[in-house]
SENU-288130 format. One record per residue (C-alpha): x, y, z. Coordinates in nm, 2 decimals. Layout:
<site><c1>X</c1><c2>Y</c2><c3>Z</c3></site>
...
END
This chain:
<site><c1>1.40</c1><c2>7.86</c2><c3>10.63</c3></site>
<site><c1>1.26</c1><c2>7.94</c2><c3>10.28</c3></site>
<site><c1>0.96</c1><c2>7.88</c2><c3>10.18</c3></site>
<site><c1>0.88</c1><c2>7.76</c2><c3>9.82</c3></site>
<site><c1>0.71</c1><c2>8.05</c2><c3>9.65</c3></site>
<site><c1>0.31</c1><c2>7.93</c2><c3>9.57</c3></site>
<site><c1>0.25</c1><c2>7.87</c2><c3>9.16</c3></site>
<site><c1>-0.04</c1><c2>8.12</c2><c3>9.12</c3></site>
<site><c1>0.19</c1><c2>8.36</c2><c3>9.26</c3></site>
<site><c1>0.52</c1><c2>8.28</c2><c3>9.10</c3></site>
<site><c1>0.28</c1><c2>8.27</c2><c3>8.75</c3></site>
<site><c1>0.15</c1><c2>8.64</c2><c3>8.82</c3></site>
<site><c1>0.51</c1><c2>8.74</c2><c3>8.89</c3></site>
<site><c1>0.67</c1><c2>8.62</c2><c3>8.59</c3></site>
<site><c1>0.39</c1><c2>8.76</c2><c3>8.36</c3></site>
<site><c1>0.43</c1><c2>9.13</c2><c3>8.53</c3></site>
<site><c1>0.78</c1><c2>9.12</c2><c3>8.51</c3></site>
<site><c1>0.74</c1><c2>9.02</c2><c3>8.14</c3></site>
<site><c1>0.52</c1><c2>9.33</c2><c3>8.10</c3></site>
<site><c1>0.77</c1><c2>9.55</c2><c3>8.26</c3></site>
<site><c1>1.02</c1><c2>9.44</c2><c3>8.06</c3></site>
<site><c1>0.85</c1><c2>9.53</c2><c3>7.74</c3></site>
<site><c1>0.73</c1><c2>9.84</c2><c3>7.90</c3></site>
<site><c1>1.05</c1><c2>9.96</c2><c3>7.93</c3></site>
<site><c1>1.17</c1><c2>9.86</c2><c3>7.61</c3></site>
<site><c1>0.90</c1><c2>10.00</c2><c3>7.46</c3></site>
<site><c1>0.95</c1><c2>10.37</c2><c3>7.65</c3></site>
<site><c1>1.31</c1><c2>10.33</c2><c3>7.54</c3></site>
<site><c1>1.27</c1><c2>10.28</c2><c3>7.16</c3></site>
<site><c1>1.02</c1><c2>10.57</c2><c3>7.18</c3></site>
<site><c1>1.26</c1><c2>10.80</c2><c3>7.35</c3></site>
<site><c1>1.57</c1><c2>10.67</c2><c3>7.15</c3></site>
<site><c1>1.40</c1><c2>10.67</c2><c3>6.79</c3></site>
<site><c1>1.27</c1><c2>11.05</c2><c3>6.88</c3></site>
<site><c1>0.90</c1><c2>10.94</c2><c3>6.80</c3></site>
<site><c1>0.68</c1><c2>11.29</c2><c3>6.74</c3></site>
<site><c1>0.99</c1><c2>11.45</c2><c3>6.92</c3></site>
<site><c1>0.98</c1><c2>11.26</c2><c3>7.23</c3></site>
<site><c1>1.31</c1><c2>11.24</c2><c3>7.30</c3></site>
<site><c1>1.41</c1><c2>11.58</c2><c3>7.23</c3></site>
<site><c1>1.13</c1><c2>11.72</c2><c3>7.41</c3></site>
<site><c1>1.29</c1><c2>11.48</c2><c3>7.72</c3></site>
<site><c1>1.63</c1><c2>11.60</c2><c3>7.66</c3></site>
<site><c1>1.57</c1><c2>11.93</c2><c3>7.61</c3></site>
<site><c1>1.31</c1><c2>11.95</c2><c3>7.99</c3></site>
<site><c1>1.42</c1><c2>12.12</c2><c3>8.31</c3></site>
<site><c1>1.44</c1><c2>11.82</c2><c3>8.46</c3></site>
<site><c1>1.46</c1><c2>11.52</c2><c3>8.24</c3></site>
<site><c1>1.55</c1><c2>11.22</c2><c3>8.48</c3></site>
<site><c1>1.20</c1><c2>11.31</c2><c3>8.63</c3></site>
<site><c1>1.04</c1><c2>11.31</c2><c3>8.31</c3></site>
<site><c1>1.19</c1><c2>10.98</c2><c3>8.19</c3></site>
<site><c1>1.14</c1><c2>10.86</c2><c3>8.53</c3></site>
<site><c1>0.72</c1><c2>10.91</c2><c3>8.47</c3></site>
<site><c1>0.74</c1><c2>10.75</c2><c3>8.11</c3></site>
<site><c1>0.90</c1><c2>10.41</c2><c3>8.19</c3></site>
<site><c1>0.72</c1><c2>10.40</c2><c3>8.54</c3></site>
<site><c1>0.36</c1><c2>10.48</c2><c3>8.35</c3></site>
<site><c1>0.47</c1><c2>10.21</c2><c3>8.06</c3></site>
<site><c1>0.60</c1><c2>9.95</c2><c3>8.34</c3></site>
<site><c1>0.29</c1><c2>9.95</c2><c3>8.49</c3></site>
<site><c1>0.05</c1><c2>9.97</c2><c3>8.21</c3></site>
<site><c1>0.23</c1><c2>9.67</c2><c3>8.02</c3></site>
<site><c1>0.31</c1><c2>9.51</c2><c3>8.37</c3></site>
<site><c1>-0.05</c1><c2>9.51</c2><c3>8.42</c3></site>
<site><c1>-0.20</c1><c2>9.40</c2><c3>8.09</c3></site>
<site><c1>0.03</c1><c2>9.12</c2><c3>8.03</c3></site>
<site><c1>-0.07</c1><c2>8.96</c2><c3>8.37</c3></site>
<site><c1>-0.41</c1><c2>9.06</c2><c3>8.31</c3></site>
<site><c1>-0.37</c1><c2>8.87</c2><c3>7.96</c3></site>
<site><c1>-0.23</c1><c2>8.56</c2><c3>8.19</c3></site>
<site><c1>-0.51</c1><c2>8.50</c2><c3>8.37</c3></site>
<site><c1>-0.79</c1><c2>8.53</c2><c3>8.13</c3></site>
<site><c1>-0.55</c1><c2>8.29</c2><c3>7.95</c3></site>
<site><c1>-0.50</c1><c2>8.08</c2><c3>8.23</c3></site>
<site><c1>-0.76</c1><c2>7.81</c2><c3>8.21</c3></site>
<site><c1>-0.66</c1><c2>7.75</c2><c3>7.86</c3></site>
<site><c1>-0.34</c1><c2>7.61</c2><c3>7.98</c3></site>
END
């Protein structure tokens, strides 16, 4: 049986995965515009999957985190 998923939590769900989302596009443009040399200093590591791995996990869950933060201060405006 499944079980409809609860609003407040579908809400908070949606918003983080909005964050993500920008997150990583926004670690992406970084990396693929070469901002201050970020991408070359990526490419150019010992081990760059790790380092890229770090970037887009730190900017998933920074953005992940303040969009949904932004949702719920936002929420009783709705």
């Amino acid at each position: 049986m499944i079980q409809k998923i609860p609003p407040l939590i579908r809400f908070l769900a949606v918003h983080a995965i909005l964050g993500v989302v920008i997150g990583f596009a926004l670690a992406g443009a970084l990396i693929a515009f070469d901002v201050a040399g970020l991408g070359t200093l990526i490419a150019q590591a010992k081990n760059p999957v790790t380092a890229g791995m770090l970037l887009f996990f730190g900017f998933a869950v920074t953005f992940g985190s303040a969009v949904m933060g932004g949702a719920i201060l936002m929420y009783g405006e709705r």
